[in-house]
N, CA, C and O of each residue as an XYZ file, in Angstrom:
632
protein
N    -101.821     73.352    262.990
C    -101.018     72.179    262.688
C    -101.650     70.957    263.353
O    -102.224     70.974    264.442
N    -101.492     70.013    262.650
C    -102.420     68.504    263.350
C    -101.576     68.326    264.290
O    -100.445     68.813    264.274
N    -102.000     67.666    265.136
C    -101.634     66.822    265.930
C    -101.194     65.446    265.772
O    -101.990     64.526    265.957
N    -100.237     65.282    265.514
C     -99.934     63.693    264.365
C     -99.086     63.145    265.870
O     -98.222     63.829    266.418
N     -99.524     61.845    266.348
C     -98.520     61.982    267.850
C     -97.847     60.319    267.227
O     -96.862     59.921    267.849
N     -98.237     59.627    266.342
C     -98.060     58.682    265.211
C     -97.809     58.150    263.801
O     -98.776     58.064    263.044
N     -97.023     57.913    263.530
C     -97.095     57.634    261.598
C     -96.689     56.391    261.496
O     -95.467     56.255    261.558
N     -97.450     55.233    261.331
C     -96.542     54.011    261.298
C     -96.826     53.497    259.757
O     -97.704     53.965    259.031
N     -95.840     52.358    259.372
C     -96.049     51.587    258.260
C     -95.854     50.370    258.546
O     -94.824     49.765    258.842
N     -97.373     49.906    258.394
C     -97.831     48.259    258.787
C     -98.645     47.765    257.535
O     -99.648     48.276    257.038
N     -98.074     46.834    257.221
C     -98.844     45.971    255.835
C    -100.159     46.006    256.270
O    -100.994     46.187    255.383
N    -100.731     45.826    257.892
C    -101.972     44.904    258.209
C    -103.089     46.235    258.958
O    -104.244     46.151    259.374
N    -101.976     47.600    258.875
C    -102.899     48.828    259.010
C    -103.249     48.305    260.660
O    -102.435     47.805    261.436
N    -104.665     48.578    260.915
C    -105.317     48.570    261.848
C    -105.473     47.127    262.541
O    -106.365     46.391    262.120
N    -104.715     46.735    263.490
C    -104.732     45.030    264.057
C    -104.618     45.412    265.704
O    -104.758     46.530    266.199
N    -104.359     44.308    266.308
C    -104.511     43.638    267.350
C    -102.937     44.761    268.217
O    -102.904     45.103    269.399
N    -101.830     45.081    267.112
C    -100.840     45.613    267.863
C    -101.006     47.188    268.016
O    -100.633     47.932    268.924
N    -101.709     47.462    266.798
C    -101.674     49.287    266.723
C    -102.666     49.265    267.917
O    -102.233     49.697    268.985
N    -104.066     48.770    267.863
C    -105.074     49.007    268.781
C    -104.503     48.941    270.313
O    -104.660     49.889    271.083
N    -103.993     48.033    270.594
C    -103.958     47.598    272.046
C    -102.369     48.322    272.231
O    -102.086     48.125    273.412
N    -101.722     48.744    271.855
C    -100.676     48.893    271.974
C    -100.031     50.124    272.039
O     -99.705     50.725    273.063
N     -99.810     50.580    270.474
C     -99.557     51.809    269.954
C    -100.167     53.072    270.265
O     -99.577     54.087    270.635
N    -101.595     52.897    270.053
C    -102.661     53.466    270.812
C    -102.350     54.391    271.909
O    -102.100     55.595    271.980
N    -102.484     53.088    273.017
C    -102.018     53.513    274.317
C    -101.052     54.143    274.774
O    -101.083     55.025    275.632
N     -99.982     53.636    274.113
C     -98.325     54.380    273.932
C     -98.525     55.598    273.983
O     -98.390     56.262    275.011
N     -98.926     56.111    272.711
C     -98.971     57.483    272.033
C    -100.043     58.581    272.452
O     -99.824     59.787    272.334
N    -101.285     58.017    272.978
C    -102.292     58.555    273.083
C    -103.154     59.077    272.245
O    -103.884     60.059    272.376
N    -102.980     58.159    271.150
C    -104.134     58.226    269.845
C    -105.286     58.173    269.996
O    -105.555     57.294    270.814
N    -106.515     58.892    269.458
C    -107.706     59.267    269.735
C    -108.566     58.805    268.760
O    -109.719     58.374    268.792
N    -107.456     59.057    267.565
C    -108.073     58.602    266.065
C    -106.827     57.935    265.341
O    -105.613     58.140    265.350
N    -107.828     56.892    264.603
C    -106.546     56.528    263.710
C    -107.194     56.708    262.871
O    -108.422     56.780    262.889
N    -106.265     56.847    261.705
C    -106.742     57.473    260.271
C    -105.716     56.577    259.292
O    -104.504     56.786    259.348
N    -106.190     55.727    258.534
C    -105.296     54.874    257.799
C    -105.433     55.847    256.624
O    -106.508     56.379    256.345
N    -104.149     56.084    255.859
C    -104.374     56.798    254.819
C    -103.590     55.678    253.661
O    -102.410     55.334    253.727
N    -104.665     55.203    252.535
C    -104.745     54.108    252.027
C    -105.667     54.219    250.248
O    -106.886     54.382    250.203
N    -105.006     54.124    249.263
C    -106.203     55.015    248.599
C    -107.100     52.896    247.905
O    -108.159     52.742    247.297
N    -106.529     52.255    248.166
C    -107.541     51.332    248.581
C    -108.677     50.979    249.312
O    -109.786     50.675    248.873
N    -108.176     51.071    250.829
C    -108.645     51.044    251.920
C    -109.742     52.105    251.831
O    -110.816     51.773    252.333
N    -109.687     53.004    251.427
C    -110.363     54.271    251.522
C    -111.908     53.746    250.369
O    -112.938     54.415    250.288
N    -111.763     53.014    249.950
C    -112.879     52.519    249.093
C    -113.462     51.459    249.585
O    -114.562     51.135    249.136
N    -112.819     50.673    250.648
C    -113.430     49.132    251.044
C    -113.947     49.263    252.118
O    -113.494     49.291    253.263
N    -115.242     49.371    251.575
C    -116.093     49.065    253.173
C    -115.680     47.800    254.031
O    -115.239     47.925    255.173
N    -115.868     46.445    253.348
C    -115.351     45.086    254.196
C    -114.290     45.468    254.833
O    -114.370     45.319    256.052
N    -112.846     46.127    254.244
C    -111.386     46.194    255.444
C    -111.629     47.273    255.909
O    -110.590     47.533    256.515
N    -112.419     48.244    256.071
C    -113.078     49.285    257.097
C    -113.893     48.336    258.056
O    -113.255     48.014    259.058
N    -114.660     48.024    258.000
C    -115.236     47.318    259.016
C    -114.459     45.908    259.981
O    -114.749     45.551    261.123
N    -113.634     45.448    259.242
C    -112.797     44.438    260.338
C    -111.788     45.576    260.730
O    -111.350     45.377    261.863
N    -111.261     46.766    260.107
C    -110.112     47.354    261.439
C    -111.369     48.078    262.414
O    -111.281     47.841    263.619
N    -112.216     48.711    262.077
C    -112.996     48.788    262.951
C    -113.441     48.000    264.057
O    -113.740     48.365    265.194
N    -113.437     46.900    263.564
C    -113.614     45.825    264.671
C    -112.062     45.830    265.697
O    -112.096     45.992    266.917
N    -111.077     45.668    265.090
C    -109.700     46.085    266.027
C    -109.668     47.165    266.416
O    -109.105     47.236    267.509
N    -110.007     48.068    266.042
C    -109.830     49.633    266.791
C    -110.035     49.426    268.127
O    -110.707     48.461    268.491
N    -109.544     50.206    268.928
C    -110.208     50.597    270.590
C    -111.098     51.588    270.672
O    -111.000     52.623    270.013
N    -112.322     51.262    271.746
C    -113.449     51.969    271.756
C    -113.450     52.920    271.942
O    -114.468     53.594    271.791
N    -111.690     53.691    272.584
C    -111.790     55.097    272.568
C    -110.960     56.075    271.904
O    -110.694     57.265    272.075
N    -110.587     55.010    270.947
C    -110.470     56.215    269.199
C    -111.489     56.016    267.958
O    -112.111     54.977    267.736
N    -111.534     56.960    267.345
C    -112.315     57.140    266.150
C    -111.399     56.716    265.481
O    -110.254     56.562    265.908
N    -112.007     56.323    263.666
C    -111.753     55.688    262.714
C    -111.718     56.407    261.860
O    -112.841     56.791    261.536
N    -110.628     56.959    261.081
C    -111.009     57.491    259.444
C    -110.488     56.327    258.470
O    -109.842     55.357    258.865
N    -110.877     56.573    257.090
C    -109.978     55.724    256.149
C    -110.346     56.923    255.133
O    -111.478     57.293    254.824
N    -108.789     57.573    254.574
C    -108.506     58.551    253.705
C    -107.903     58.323    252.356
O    -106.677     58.230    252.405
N    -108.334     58.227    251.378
C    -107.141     58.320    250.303
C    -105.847     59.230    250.716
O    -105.711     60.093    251.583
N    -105.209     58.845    250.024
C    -103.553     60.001    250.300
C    -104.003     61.132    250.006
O    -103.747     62.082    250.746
N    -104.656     61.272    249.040
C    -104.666     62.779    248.479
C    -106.134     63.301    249.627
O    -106.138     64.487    249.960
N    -106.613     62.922    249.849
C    -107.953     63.484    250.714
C    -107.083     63.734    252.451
O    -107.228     64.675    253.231
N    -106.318     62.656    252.567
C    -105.783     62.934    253.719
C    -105.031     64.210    253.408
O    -105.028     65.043    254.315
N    -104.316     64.551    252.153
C    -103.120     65.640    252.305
C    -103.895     66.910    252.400
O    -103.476     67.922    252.961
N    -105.221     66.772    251.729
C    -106.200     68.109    251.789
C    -106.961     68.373    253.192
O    -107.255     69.477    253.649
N    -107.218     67.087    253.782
C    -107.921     67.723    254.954
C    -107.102     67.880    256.320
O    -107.439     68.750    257.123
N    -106.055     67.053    256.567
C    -105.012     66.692    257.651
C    -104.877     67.875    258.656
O    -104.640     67.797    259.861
N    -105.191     69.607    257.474
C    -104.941     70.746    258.353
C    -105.576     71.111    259.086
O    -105.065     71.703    260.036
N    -107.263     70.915    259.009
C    -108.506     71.228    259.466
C    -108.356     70.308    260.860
O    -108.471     71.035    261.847
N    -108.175     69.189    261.133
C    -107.991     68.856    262.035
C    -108.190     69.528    263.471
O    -107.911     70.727    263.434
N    -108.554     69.123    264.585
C    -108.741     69.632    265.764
C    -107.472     69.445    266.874
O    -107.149     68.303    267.202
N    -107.005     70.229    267.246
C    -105.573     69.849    267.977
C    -106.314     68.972    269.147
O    -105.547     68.316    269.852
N    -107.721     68.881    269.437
C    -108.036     67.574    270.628
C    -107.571     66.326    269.945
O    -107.330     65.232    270.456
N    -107.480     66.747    268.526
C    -107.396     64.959    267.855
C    -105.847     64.542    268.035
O    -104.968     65.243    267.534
N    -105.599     63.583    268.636
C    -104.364     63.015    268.676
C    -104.494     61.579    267.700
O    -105.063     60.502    267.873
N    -103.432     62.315    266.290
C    -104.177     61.539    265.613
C    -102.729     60.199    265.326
O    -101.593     60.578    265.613
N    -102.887     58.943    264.855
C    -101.921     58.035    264.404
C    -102.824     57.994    262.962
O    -103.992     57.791    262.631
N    -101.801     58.251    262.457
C    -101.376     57.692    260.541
C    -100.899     56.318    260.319
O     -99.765     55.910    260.569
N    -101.535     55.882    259.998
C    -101.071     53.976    259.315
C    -100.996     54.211    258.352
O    -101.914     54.998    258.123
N    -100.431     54.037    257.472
C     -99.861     53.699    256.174
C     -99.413     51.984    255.818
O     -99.096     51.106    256.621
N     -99.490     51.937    254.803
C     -99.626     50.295    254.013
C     -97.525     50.408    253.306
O     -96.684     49.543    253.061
N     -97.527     51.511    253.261
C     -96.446     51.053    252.649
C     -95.076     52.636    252.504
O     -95.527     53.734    252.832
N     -93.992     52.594    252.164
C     -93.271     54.335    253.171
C     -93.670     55.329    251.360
O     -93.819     56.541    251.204
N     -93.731     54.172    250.263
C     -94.262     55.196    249.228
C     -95.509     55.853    249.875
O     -95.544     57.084    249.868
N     -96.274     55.342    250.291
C     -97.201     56.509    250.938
C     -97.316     57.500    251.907
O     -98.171     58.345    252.172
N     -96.152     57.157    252.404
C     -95.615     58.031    253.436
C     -95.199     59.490    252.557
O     -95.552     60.668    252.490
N     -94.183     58.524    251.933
C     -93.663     60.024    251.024
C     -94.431     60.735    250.149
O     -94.003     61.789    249.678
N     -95.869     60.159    249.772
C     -96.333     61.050    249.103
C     -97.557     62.252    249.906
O     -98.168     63.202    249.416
N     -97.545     61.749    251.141
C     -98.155     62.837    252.263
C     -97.178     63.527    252.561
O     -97.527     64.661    252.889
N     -95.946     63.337    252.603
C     -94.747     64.141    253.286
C     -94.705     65.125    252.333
O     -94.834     66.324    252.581
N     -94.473     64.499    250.912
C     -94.551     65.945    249.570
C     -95.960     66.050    249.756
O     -96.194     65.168    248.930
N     -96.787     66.294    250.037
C     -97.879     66.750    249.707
C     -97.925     67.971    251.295
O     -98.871     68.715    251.037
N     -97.618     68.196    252.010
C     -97.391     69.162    253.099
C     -97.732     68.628    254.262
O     -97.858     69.397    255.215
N     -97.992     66.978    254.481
C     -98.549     66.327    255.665
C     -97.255     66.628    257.086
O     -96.077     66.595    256.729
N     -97.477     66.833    258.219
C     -95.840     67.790    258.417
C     -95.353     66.217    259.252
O     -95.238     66.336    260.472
N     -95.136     65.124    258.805
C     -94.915     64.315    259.786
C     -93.278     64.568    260.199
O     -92.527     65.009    259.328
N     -92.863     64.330    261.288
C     -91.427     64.220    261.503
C     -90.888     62.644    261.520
O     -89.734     62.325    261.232
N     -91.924     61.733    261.906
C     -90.566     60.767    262.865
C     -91.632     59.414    261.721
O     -92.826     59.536    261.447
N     -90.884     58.475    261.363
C     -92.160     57.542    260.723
C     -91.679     55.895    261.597
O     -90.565     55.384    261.478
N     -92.671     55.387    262.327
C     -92.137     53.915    263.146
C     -92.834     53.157    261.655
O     -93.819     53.456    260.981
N     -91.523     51.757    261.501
C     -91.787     51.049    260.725
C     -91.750     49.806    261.501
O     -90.823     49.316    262.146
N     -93.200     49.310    261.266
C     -93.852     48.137    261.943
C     -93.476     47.340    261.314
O     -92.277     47.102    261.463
N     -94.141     46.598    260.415
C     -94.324     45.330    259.741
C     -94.352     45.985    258.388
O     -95.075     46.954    258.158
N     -93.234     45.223    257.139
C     -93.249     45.192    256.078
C     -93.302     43.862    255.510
O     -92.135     43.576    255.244
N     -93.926     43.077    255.247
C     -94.027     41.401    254.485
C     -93.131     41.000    253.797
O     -92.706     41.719    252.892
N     -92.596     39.744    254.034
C     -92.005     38.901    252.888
C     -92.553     38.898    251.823
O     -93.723     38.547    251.975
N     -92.215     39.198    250.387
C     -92.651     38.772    249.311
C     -91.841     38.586    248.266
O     -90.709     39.037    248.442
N     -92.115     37.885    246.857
C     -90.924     38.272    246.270
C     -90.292     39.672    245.619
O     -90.952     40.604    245.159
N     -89.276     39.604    245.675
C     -88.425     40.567    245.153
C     -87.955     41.351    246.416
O     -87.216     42.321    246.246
N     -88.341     40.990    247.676
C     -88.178     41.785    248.776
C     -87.087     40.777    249.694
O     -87.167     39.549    249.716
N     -86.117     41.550    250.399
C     -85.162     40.978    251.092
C     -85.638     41.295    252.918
O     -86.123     42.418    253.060
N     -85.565     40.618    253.985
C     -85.624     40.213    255.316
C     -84.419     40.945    255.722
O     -83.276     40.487    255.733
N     -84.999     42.813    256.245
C     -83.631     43.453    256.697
C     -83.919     43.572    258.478
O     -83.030     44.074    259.165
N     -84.969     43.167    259.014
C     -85.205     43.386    260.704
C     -86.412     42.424    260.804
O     -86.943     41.752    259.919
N     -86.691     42.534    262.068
C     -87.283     41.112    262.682
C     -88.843     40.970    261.857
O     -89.561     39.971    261.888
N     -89.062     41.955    261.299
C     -90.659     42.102    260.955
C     -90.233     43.118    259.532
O     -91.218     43.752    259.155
N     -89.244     43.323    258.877
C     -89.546     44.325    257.841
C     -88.438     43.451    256.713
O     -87.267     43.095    256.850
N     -89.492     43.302    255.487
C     -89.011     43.113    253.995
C     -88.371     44.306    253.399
O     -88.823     45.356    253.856
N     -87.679     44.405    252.732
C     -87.462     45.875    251.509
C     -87.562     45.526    250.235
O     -87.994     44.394    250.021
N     -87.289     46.166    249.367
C     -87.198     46.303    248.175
C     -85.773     47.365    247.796
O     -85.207     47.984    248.697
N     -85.349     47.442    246.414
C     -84.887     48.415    246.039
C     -85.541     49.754    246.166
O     -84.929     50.693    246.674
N     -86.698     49.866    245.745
C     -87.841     51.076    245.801
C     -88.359     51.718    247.245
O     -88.847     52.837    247.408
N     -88.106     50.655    248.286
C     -88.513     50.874    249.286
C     -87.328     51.904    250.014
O     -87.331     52.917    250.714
N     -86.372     51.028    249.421
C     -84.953     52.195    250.139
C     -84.572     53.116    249.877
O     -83.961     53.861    250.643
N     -84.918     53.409    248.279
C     -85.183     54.721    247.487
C     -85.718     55.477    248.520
O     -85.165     56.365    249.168
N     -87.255     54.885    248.645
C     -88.153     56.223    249.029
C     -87.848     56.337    250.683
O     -88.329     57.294    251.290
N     -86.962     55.244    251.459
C     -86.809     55.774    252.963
C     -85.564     56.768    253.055
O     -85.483     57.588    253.970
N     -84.389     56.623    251.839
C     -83.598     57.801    251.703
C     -84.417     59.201    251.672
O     -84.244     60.263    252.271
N     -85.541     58.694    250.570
C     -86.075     60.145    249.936
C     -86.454     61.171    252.190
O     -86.026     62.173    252.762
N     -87.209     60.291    252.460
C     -88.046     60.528    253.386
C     -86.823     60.857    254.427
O     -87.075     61.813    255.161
N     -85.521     60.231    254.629
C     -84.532     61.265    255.321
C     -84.478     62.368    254.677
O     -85.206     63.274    255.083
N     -83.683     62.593    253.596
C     -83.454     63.396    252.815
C     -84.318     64.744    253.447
O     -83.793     65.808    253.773
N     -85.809     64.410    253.534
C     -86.706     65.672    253.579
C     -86.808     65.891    255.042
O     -87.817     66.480    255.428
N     -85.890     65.498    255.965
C     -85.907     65.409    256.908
C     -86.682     64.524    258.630
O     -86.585     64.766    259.833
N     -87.313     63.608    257.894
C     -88.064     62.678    258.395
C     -87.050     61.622    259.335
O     -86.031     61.131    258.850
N     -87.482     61.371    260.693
C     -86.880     60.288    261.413
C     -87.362     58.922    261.271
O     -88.543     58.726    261.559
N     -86.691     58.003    260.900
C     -86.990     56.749    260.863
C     -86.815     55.962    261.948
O     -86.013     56.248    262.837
N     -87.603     54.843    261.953
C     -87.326     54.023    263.426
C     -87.983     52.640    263.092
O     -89.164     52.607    262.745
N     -87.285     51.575    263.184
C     -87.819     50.043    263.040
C     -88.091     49.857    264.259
O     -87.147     49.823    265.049
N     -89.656     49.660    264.816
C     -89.627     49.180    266.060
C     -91.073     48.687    266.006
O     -92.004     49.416    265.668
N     -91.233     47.142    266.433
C     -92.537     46.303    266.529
C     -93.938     47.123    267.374
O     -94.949     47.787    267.145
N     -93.097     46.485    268.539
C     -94.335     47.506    269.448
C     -93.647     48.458    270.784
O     -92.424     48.360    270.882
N     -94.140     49.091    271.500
C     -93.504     50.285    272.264
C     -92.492     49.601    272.894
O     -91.370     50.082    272.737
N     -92.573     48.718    273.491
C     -91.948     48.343    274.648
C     -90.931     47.638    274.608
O     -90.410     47.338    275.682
N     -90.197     47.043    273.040
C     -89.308     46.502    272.546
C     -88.051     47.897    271.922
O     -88.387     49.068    271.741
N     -87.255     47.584    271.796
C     -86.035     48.771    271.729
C     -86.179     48.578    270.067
O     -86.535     47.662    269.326
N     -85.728     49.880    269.908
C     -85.799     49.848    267.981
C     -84.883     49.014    268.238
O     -84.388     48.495    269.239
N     -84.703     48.976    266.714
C     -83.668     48.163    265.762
C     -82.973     49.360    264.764
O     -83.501     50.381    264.322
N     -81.500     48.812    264.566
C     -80.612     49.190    263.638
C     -81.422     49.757    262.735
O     -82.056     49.002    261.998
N     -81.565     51.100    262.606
C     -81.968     51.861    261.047
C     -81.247     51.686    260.001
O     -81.717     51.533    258.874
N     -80.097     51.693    260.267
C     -79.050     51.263    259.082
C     -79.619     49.828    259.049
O     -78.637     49.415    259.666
N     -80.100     49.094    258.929
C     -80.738     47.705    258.062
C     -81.077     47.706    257.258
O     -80.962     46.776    256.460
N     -81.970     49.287    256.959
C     -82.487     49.274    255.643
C     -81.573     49.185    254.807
O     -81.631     48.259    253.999
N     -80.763     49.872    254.773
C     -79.417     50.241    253.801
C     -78.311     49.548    253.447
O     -77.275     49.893    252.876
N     -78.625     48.708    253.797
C     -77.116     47.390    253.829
C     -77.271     46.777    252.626
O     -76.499     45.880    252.286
């Protein structure tokens, strides 16, 4: 079983808060953005690379490459999962990725999206799939960075 000691969902993936922050918190070794964009772009591989800390490694996985290899994993790897968005969450969660707990960082203003916590937009779709992701037994948690107290989970849902 991996070692997953992280799963967050941040619009901006790999920055200045996961690196210096989250990182440290958790004791992440590797971060592994699982992104089936990201997973093709060398340019936004190389600037989170540039944010990473010098003492974790870097993957960038499609969803589906992450759901196939995630098992092989080395239990030295203490790994954090970034995700872009919780549909991708849920589709590693159905796919056998075993996450339990998912921290929701930063979701963006945009349109069609409503301002439910200090840093997270929703959607209709978005609340769909964070039911779905209780439902399958997954813990949710709105919280910026370690050292700030979550926020109301029920926000999403209002």
């Amino acid at each position: 079983m991996p070692n997953i000691v992280l799963t967050r969902i941040d619009n901006r993936l790999i920055h200045g808060q996961v690196a210096t922050q989250w990182c440290g918190s958790v004791g992440a070794n590797l971060l592994l953005v699982a992104n089936d964009e990201v997973a093709k772009d060398k340019l936004r591989q190389g600037l989170m690379n540039m944010a990473a800390p010098g003492y974790a490694q870097t993957r960038y996985f499609s969803i589906d490459k992450t759901i196939a290899v995630i098992n092989k994993a080395s239990p030295k790897q203490m790994i954090a999962i970034i995700c872009e968005t919780p549909q991708d969450v849920l589709r590693l969660v159905e796919g056998g990725v075993p996450i339990k707990k998912v921290n929701i960082g930063n979701m963006h203003m945009k349109e069609g999206k409503r301002q439910v916590a200090t840093s997270v937009a929703v959607d209709d779709d978005d609340v769909a799939t964070f039911k779905k992701l209780q439902d399958l037994g997954v813990e949710l948690e709105i919280r910026r960075v370690p050292q700030f107290a979550a926020e109301d989970i029920n926000k999403l849902f209002e």
